[in-house]
N, C-alpha and C positions, 0 to 999 in steps of 0.2 A: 504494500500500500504506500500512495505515498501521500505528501501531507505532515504533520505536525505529529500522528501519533502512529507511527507503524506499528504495524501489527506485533513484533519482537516484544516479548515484556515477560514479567513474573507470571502471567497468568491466573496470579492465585487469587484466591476471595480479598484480600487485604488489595491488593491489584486493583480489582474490582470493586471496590468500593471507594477507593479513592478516586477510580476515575469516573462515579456515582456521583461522587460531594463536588467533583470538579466541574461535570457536567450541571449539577444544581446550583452551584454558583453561576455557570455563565448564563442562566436562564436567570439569577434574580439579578444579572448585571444588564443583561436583554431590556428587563423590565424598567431599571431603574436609571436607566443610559434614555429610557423617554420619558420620564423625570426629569433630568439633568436637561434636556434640550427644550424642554417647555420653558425653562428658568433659565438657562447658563448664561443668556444672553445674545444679541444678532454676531457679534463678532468672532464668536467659537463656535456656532450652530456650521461651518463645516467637519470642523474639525467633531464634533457629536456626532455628524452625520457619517463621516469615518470609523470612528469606533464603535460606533453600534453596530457597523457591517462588518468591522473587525470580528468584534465579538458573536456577532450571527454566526461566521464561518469558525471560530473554535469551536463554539457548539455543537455545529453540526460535525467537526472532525471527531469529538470528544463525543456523540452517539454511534458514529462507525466505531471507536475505538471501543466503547461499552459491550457493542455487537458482537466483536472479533474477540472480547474477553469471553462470550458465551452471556452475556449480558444482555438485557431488557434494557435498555435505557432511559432512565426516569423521565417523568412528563413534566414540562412548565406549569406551574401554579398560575390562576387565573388571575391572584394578587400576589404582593408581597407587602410586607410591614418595613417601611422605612426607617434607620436606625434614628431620625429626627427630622423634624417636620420640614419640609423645602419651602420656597415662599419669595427669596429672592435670587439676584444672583448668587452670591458670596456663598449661602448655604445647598444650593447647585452644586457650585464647584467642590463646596467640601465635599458636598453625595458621591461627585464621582471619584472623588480619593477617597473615599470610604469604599464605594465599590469595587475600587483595584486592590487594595490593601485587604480584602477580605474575599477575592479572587485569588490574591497572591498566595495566603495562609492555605486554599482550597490545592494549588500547583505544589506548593512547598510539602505536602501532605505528597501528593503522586508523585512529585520527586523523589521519596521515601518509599515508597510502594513499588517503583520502577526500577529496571535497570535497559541498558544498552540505549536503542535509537529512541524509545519510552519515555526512558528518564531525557535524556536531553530533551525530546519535545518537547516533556513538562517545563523543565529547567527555562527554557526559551522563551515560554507561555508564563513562567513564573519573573524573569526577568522584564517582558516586554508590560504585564502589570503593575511592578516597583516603579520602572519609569513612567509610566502613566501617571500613577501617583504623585510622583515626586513633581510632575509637570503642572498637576492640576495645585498642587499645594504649595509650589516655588519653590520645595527645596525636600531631600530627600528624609532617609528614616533608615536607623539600622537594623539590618537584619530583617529587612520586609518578607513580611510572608508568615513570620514565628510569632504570633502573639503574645510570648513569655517574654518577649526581647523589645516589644514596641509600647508607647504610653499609652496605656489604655485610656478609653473614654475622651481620648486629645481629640477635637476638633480646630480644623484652620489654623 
């Protein structure tokens, strides 16, 4: 296969569930990337319009990969609960470093599950969300991805 998640991996349940919580993440990033673009403001609505189709297509790489595990691929949720309420820009733009940073924890997880062409996908998909992050918030965070290592509860 080729794409972001070949087929190559641990194959195990652990495997497999991580690329579950990964694919559930990019469906509540789906969701909340139209969030973000109702609010973020006229000047980044391309750049919104870019990463929501980013994230469409990990998605969909991350339900073949669920498949090829012998997997079912979990479904989008019709809503999602926002970690705080949006309303303007500034809290927009936190939403979508919130939803990289909690994408990232989701890759950092299948980095740990994977090995061989797997894990670098992940690893890939886990770096290209830190930087999202760090873009949407001016300036980066250590150890993105590891919630034991980041300040909880920080916004903007």
């Amino acid at each position: 296969m080729t794409g972001l998640w070949p087929a190559a991996g641990t194959g195990t349940d652990v495997g497999l569930l991580a690329a579950q919580a990964a694919l559930a993440a990019e469906h509540a990033t789906v969701y909340g990337y139209g969030v973000v673009g109702a609010w973020a403001g006229q000047e980044v609505r391309p750049q919104v319009r870019g990463l929501l189709e980013a994230h469409r297509g990990q998605r969909d790489e991350l339900r073949q990969a669920v498949r090829e595990l012998g997997g079912a691929p979990v479904a989008a949720s019709a809503g999602y609960s926002l970690p705080f309420p949006v309303g303007d820009v500034a809290t927009a733009r936190d939403l979508a470093a919130e939803l990289e940073e909690r994408l990232a924890g989701a890759y950092a997880d299948l980095v740990r599950a994977s090995d061989g062409e797997s894990r670098l996908g992940a690893a890939r998909a886990l770096r290209r969300s830190a930087l999202r992050a760090a873009w949407w918030r001016g300036s980066g965070r250590a150890l993105p991805g590891l919630a034991e290592h980041s300040a909880s509860g920080a916004r903007g």
